[in-house]
C-alpha positions in Angstrom: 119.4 -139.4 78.6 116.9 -141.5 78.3 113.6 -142.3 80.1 111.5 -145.8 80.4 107.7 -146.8 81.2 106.6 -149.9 82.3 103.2 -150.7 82.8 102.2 -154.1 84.7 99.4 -155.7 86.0 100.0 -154.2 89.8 101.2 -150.9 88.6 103.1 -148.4 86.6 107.0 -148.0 87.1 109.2 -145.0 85.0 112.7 -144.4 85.3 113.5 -141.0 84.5 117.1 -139.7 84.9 118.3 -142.4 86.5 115.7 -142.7 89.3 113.2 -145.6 88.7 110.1 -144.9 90.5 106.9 -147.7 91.2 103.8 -146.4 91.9 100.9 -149.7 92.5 97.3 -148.7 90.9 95.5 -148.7 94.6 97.7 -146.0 95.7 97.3 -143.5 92.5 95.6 -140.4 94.5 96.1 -138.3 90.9 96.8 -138.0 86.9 98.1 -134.9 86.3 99.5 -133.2 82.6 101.4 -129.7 82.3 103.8 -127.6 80.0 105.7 -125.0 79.8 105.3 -121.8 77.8 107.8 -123.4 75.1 105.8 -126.0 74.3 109.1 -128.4 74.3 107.3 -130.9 76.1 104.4 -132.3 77.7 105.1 -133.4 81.2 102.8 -135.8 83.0 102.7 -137.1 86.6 101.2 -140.0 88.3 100.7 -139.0 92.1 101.0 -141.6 94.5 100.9 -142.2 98.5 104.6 -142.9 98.3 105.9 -141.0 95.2 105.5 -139.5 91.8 106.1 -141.2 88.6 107.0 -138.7 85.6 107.5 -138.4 82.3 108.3 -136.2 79.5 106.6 -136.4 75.8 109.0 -134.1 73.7 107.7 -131.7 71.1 108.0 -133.6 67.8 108.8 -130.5 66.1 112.0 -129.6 68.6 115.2 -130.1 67.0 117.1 -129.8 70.2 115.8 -132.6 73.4 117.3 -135.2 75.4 114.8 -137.5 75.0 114.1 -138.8 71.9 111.5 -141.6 70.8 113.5 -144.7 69.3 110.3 -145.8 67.2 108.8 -143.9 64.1 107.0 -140.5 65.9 103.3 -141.4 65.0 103.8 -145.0 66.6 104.8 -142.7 70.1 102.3 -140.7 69.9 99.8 -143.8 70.1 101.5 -145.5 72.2 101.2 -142.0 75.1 97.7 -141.6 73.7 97.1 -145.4 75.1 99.5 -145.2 78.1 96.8 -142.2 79.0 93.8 -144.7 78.3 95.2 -147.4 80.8 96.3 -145.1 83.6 92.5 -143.9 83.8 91.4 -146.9 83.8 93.3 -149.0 85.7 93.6 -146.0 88.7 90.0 -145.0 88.2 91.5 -141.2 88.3 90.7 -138.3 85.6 94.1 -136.8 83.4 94.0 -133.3 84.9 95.1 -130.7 82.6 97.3 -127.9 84.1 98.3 -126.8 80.7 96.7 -123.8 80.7 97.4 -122.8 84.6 100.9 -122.8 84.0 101.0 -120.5 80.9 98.5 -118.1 82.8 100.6 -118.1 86.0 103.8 -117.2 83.2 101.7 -114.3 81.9 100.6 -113.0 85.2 104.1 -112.9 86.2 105.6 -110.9 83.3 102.5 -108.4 83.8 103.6 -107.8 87.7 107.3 -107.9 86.5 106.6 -105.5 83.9 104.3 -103.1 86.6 106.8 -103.7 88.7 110.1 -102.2 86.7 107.7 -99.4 85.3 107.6 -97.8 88.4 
């Protein structure tokens, strides 16, 4: 599998399985990061009027991922660090961090379930 980001001068185009998506910098409505409890991966997603663009940053430290940098690890991680930089500012939209929500929302649902098969 593989995934690719392009950014250009009208906009930000990723193909992720398959799919190529275009989304143009006036149309970006948000910037949005999130993970799972696993911490395989960092998921981000550019919201647009017409369309998302995603795209998955793998755990360095996971053996087992389908997407896997082809360039050393530390050059990647500056590269997503600056893909971050030029998102904000060419959109003129915050990264929003929903991190945290979804490992909440993960605990909160293992307490119900829990309550739930005590009873």
């Amino acid at each position: 599998m593989k995934q690719e980001i392009t950014v250009h001068e009208q906009g930000i185009t990723a193909e992720y399985y398959g799919k190529a998506t275009t989304i143009p910098w006036h149309e970006v409505q948000g910037f949005d990061i999130w993970g799972g409890k696993t911490k395989r991966m960092i998921s981000y997603e550019l919201i647009g009027e017409n369309g998302v663009v995603r795209w998955v940053v793998p755990n360095q430290y996971r053996l087992f991922f389908p997407f896997k940098p082809t360039i050393p690890n530390d050059e990647y991680t500056q590269k997503m660090a600056a893909l971050q930089q030029v998102i904000v500012a060419q959109s003129g939209k915050p990264l929003y961090s929903s991190l945290y929500r979804c490992l909440f929302l993960y605990q909160l649902c293992r307490l119900c379930w829990q309550e739930f098969a005590n009873q």
